[in-house]
C-alpha positions, -999 to +999 in steps of 0.1 A: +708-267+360+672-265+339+647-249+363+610-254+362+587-226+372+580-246+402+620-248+418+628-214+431+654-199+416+696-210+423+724-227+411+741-254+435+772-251+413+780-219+415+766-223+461+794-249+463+821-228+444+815-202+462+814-223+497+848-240+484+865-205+476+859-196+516+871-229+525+905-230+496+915-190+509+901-181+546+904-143+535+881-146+509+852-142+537+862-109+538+846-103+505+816-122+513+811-100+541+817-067+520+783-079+499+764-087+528+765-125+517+739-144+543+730-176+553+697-174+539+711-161+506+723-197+499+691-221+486+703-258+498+698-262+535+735-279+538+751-248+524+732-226+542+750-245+575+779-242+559+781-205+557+771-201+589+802-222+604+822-202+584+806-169+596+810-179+631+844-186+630+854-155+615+837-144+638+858-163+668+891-144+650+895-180+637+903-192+598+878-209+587+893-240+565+880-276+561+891-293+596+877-261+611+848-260+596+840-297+601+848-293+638+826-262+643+795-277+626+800-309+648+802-293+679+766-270+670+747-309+658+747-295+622+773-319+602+744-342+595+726-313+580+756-301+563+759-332+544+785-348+564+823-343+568+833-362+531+806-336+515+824-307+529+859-317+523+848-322+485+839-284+483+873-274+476+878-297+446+850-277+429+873-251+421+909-245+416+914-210+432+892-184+452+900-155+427+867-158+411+849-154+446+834-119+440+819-133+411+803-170+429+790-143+457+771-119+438+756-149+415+745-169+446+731-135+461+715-125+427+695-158+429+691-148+464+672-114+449+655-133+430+639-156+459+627-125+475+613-112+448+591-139+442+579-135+482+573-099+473+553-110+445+532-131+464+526-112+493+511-088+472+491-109+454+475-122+489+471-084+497+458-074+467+427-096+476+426-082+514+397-061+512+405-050+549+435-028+541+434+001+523+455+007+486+472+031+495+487+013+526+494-017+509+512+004+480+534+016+500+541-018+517+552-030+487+575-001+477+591-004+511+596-043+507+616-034+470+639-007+485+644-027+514+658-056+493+679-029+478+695-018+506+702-048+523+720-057+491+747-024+490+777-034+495+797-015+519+834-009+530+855+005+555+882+032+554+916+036+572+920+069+585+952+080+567+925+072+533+898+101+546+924+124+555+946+120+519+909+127+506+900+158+528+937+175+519+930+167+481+898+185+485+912+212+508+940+216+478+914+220+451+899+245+471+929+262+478+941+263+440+904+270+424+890+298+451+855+279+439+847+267+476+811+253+464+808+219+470+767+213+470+742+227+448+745+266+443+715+281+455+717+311+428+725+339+461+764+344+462+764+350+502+742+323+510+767+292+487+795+310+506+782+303+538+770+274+533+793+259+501+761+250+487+735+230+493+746+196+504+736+161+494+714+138+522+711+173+540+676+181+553+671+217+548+647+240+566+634+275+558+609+291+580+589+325+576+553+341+590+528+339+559+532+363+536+568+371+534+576+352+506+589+313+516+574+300+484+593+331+464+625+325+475+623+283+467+614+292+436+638+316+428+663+287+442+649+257+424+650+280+385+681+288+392+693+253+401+674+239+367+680+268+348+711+282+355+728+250+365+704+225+341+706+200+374+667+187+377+647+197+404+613+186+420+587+211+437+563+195+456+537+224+460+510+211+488+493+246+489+494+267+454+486+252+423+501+246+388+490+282+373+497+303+404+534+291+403+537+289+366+527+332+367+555+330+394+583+321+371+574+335+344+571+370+364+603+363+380+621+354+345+606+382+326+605+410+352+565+415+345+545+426+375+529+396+387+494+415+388+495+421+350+501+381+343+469+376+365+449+409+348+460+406+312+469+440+313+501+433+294+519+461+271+535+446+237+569+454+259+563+431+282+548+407+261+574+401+243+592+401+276+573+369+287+578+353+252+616+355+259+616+345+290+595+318+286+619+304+256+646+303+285+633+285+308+602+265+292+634+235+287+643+236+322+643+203+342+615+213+370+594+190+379+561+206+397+542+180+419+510+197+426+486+174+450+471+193+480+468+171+515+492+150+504+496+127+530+541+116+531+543+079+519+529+098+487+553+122+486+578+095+492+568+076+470+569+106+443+603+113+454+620+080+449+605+077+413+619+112+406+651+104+418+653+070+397+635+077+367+642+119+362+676+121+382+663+148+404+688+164+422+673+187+450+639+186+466+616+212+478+585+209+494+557+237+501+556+234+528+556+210+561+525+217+577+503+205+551+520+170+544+494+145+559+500+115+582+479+082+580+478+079+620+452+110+623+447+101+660+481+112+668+485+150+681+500+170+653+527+178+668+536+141+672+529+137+634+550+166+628+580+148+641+575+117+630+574+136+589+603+154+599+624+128+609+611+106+577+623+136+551+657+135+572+659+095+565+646+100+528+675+126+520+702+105+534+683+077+512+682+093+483+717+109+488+700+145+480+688+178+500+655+179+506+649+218+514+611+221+534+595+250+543+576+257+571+557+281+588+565+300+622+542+298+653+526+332+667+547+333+694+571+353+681+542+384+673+534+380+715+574+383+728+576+418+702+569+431+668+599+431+646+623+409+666+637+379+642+627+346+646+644+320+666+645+281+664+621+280+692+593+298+664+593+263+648+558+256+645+536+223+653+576+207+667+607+210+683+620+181+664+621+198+631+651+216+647+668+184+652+665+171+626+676+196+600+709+199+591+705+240+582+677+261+594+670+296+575+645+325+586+629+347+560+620+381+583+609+411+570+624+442+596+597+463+610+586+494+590+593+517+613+629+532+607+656+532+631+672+559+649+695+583+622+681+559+593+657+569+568+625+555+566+619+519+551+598+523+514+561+521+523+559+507+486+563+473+494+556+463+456+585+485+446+609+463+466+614+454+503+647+449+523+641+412+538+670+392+559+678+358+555+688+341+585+711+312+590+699+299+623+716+264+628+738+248+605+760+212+615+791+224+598+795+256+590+786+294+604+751+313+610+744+347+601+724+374+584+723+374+548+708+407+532+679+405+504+660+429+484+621+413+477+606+424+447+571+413+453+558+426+417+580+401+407+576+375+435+617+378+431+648+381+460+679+397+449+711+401+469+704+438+487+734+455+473+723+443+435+691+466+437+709+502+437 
């Protein structure tokens, strides 16, 4: 059928071959179902009621055929609208079988798209004159109305148990016969993937430290690793240090330079050549540094989702949660707080990749006693970051001051400083203490037993 730019987009042939293969083979609604096939997908009104008597008898546990169908549509008023009980009964002449019914559904829902598409288009274009809302707002309207459509479109299925568990005991049997247990993104610290198996996808990850004790460090040293080491990309959203701070990070880390000489430009030809090395290594990897301050989250959201399509990021990780804004500043921050965190839990499940956060700890845990390691109640600003995150991790430096029948921590902290990593919630798998050596010269965490 010729369209003009005036008919909206669809194809009546390919609506009543579709219609017909529901009424020919009563089980074909089950794949019309699968693709989330609508009423409203279908353009002609009298389709569109057609459908819907289908629907609702499949709905009844009943098999939806011609007599049915008729019957159903006179008993809701709607055979007139349906084009009358000789107009269905034709439907099934249209085509011979119903094997081709995946391909009539996704053609009358890809005309569908295309319907919706064109709403998008003009909703924006009345918006886009509405001097009363603000761009960025209406931006992100937008974006939302495009992934909606998206998602609405996935198809989904279901899964007999016997299925999930043949695929659990093939995994469990890799496992077994491998002895490589890492099924999520290796974070580059041996104790940590073994605890964890890796950083998981549509996890939202949380790691938590006082200022000062080296958060941003040890995301780094995870997010080189993961784009160096495993050459999987990687974005870093830094909200609080900018492009050349964390670039003299890297390279410090890469080429074992003290950090303070990068900054100084007291550089030997030793390490010099050093940096030049290191910077051959890594200057390929696929990091992507996002460097906006008060960036409020439907930007970061945005960023992220254009990462993910365009650059195939694999992992997120954002420096750090406090300093994300939120367009509602009326709200008490801790109500913001919550409302980010739960958005960065649905945008990993979204995107189907972790999102790792850091965040800073409240004071409280200075008042209740110097030295003592943090807890899930130190969470600052919200007790619904804990909720929401699938792992929590502390960064805590021990307290300087030895314990009994040890010797006495170094007072050099540039020289390297024992730190502990701890695992303080995680949905499936153990907590514990993982051991780390800080090598603040080098802004740089190495597994504690790797520094003698």
């Amino acid at each position: 059928m010729a369209k003009t730019r005036d008919t909206p987009p669809h194809d009546d042939e390919l609506e009543r071959a579709a219609l017909g293969s529901l009424l020919f083979d009563a089980d074909a609604i089950v794949t019309a179902k699968q693709f989330h096939l609508k009423e409203t997908d279908f353009y002609s009104r009298a389709h569109q009621r057609i459908y819907q008597a289908v629907s609702d008898l499949e709905a009844k546990s009943l098999r939806p055929d011609i007599q049915t169908v008729i019957q159903e549509l006179k008993q809701c008023g709607k055979l007139d609208e349906a084009g009358g009980a000789a107009y269905v009964s034709s439907l099934t002449s249209v085509i011979p079988s119903s094997v081709n019914i995946e391909y009539y559904v996704q053609a009358v829902m890809s005309h569908s798209l295309r319907r919706a598409l064109l709403r998008v288009a003009s909703e924006i274009n009345v918006a886009a004159y509405d001097e009363s809302r603000e761009t960025p707002e209406i931006l992100d309207k937008i974006e939302q109305s495009i992934y909606m459509l998206r998602d609405e479109r996935q198809a989904f299925s279901y899964n007999l148990i016997k299925d999930v568990l043949l695929s659990t005991f093939n995994k469990i049997e890799e496992v077994y016969k491998t002895k490589q247990p890492l099924t999520g993104i290796s974070t580059g610290f041996d104790k940590l993937d073994a605890m964890t198996t890796g950083f998981q996808p549509s996890d939202f990850i949380v790691i938590g430290a006082r200022p000062s004790v080296g958060k941003t460090a040890l995301a780094l040293n995870m997010a080189s690793h993961i784009a160096n080491k495993d050459r999987k990309p990687v974005a870093f959203f830094s909200l609080e240090m900018p492009l050349t701070a964390l670039g003299n990070r890297l390279v410090s880390s890469e080429a074992q330079v003290d950090g303070n000489k990068l900054r100084s430009g007291y550089l030997t030809r030793e390490d010099f050549i050093g940096i030049r090395d290191a910077l051959g290594k890594i200057v390929d990897m696929p990091l992507y540094i996002i460097d906006v301050p008060n960036m409020k989250y439907q930007d970061l959201r945005s960023q992220a989702r254009k990462l993910r399509a365009k650059e195939g990021v694999e992992i997120i990780f954002v420096d750090y949660l406090g300093l994300i804004g939120h367009d509602n500043y009326s709200l008490p921050r801790h109500e913001q707080i919550s409302e980010i965190s739960r958005s960065l839990k649905g945008l990993a499940r979204e995107l189907k990749i972790p999102i790792v956060v850091l965040c800073q700890l409240n004071r409280e845990m200075e008042r209740t006693g110097l030295g003592m390691p943090p807890t899930l109640a130190n969470l600052r600003d919200s007790g619904s970051i804990e909720q929401d995150a699938d792992l929590v991790m502390f960064l805590h430096k021990p307290s300087k001051k030895a314990k009994k029948g040890e010797e006495e921590l170094p007072k050099d902290y540039s020289e390297g400083y024992p730190t502990e990593l701890h695992i303080a919630k995680q949905r499936n798998g153990p907590i514990g203490v993982i051991e780390l050596m800080l090598q603040a010269k080098y802004t740089r965490f190495i597994p504690k037993e790797k520094e003698h």
